[in-house]
C-alpha positions as a printed Julia matrix, in Angstrom:
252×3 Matrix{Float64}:
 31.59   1.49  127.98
 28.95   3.61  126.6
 30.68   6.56  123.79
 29.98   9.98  126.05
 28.63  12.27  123.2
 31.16  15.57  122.55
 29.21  17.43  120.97
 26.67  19.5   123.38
 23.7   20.11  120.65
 21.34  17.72  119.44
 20.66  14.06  120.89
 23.38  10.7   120.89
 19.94   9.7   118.6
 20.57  12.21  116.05
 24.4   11.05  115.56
 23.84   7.42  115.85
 21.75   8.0   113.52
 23.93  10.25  110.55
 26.91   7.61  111.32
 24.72   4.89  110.29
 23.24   6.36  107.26
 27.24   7.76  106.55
 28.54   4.25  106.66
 25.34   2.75  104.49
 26.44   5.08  101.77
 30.19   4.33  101.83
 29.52   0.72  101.65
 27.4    1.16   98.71
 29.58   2.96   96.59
 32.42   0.89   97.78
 30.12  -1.72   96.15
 29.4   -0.09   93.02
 33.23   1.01   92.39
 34.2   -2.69   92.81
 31.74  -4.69   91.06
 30.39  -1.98   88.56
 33.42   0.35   87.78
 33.48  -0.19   83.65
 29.59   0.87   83.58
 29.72   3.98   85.31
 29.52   6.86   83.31
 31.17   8.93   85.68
 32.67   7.0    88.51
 34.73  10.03   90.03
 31.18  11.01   91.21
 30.94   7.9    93.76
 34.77   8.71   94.26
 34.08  12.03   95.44
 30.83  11.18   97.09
 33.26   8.32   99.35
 35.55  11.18  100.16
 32.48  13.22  101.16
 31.13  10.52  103.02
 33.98   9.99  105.37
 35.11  13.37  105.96
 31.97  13.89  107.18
 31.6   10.57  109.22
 35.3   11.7   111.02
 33.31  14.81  112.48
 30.62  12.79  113.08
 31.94  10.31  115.36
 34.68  12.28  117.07
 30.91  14.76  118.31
 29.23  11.83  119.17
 32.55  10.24  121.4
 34.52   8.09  119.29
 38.19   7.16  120.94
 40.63   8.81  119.33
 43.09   6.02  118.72
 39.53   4.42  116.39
 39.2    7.93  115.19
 43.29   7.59  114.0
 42.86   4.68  111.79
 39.61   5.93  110.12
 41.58   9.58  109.55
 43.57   7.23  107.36
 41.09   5.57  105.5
 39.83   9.2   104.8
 42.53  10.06  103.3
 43.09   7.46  100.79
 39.54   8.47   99.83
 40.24  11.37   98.85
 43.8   10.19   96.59
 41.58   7.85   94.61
 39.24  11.14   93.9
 42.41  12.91   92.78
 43.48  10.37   90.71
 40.83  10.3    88.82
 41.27  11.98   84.96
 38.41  14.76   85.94
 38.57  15.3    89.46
 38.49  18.99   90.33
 40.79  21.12   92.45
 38.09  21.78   94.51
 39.29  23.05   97.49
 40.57  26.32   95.98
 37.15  26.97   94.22
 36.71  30.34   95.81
 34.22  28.94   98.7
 35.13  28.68  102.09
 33.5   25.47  102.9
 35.81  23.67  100.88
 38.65  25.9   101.76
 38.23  25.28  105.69
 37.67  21.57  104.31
 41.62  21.65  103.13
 42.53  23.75  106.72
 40.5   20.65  108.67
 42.18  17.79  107.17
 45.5   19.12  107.55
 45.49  20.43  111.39
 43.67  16.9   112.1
 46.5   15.62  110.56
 48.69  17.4   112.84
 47.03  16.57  115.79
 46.74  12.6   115.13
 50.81  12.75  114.71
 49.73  10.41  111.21
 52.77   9.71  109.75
 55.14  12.09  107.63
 54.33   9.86  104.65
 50.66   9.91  105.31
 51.13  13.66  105.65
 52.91  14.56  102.79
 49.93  12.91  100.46
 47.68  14.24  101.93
 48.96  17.71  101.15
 49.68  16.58   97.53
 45.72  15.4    97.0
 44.71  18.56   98.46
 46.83  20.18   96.0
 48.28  23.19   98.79
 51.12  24.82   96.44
 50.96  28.37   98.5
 47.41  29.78   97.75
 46.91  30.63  101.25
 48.97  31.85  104.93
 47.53  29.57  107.24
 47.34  26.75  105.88
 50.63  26.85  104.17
 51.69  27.35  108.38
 49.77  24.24  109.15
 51.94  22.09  106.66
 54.7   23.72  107.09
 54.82  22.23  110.86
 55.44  18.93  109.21
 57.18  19.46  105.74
 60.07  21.58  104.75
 60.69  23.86  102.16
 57.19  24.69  101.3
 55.87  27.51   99.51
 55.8   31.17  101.12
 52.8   33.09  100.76
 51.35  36.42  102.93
 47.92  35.6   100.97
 44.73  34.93  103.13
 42.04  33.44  101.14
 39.27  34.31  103.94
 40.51  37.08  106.18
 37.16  37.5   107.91
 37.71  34.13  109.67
 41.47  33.75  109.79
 43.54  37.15  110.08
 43.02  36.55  113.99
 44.88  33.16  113.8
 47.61  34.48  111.44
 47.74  37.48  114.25
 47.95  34.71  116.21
 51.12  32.6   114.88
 53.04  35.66  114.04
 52.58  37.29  117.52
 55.5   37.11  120.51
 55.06  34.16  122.19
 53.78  35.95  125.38
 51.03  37.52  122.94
 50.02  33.79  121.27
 47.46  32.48  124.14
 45.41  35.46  124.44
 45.43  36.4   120.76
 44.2   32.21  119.95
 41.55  32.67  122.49
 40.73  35.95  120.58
 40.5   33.7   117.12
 38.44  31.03  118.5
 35.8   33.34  120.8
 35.1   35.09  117.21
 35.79  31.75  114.96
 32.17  30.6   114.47
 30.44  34.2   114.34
 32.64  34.89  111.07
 32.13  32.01  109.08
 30.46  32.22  105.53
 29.8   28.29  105.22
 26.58  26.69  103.91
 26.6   24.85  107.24
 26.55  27.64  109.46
 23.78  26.96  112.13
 22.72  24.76  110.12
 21.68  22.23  113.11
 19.15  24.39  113.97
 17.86  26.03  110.82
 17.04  22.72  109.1
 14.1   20.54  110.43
 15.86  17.5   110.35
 19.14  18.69  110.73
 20.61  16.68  108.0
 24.53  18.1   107.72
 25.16  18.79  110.71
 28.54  16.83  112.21
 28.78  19.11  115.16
 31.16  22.35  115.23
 34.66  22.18  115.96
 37.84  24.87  115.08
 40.27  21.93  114.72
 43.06  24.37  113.94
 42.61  26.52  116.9
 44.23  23.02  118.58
 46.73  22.28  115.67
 48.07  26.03  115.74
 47.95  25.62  120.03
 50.21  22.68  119.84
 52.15  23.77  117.09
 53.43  26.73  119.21
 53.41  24.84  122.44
 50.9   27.68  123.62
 49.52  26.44  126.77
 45.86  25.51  126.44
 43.62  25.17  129.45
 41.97  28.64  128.6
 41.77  27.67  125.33
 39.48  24.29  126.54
 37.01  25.81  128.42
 35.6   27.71  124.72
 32.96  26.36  123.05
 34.43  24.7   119.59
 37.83  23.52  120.8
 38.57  19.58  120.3
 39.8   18.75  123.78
 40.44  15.42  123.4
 41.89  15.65  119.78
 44.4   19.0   121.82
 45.17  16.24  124.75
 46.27  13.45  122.46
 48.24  15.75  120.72
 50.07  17.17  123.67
 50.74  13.94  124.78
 47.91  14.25  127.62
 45.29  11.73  127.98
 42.21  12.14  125.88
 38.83  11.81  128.48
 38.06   8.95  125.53
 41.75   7.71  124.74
């Protein structure tokens, strides 16, 4: 069965396309980190460009119509991609650099995370290679869904984008649906990202993976808010919500 593209802008060309050129590149440095490792000068650069690679090929092929139970087993690969970065003597902190891309990078993997139900082990390192020790609210929230005891914090790094969806978690429960609709209507008008409309303000569009608020559905499950307004906004990951929920994904 032919993948039904999720993602409403730009053609099933355009992200057959990216994935290809994504998976090219992984295999390559794969190849050089094998075979070549002892003559790199600076092999943490293919590490990080491997962690790069696949974060962006997850968004990628989830927008283009990837089942989710595929999209599962590559979240894991993804991860170990980015724990051999971390290992590595001079890899950089670098989701707590002060940008929001990187930030919303850290807020991404981790409500993903929640939403694939990946194993507590598989969650727990990835919080330790993203290095989370209570710089920010929300996404100390997010792990805290999973893992106990972790840091408390009132800090929002980017309140612009997520004092809505702090607003949000802390509300009464009869408050929580209309104040996450509230989050996600505004998400994408209040981001500060070098990607912002970026599929239309490049020629070739080269970066763009599609848009999705992934923890508009990890904070939605995580307070059992029910969802159906939520899925008719532009930017919410149905299918990822459904599997989550135990629903059916429309591509399982």
């Amino acid at each position: 069965m032919d993948k039904i593209k999720r993602e409403p802008l730009l053609t099933e060309a355009f992200f057959d396309e990216e994935i290809s050129i994504a998976q090219e590149n992984i295999t390559r440095n794969t190849d050089y980190l094998q075979q070549r490792y002892a003559e790199l000068a600076k092999p943490e650069i293919l590490l990080f460009s491997n962690f790069s690679e696949r974060y962006s090929l997850f968004a990628l092929e989830y927008s283009r119509g990837q089942r989710v139970e595929i999209l599962k087993s590559d979240f894991l690969q993804l991860v170990e991609t980015l724990e051999r970065y971390k290992q590595h003597p001079a890899a950089e902190n670098f989701f707590f650099n002060g940008e929001q891309d990187e930030y919303m990078q850290a807020v991404t993997l981790v409500s993903i995370a929640l939403l694939l139900h990946v194993e507590v082990d598989v969650f727990r390192r990835l919080v330790e290679a993203i290095g989370a020790n209570g710089q920010d609210y929300v996404l100390e929230w997010l792990i805290g869904r999973r893992l106990l005891g972790r840091p408390q914090t009132t800090q929002l790094l980017f309140p612009k984008t997520y004092a809505r969806l702090r607003d949000a978690i802390q509300a009464p429960i009869d408050l929580q649906p209309r104040l996450l609709q509230a989050f996600l209507a505004g998400w994408y008008e209040s981001l500060n990202t070098v990607w912002y409309n970026i599929h239309a303000h490049r020629t070739d569009a080269a970066g763009f993976t599609g848009y999705w608020c992934w923890e508009a559905a990890a904070a939605a499950y995580a307070l059992g808010v029910e969802d159906a307004e939520l899925q008719t906004l532009r930017y919410y990951p149905t299918d990822l919500a459904d599997y989550a929920f135990g629903r059916k994904p429309k591509l399982a």
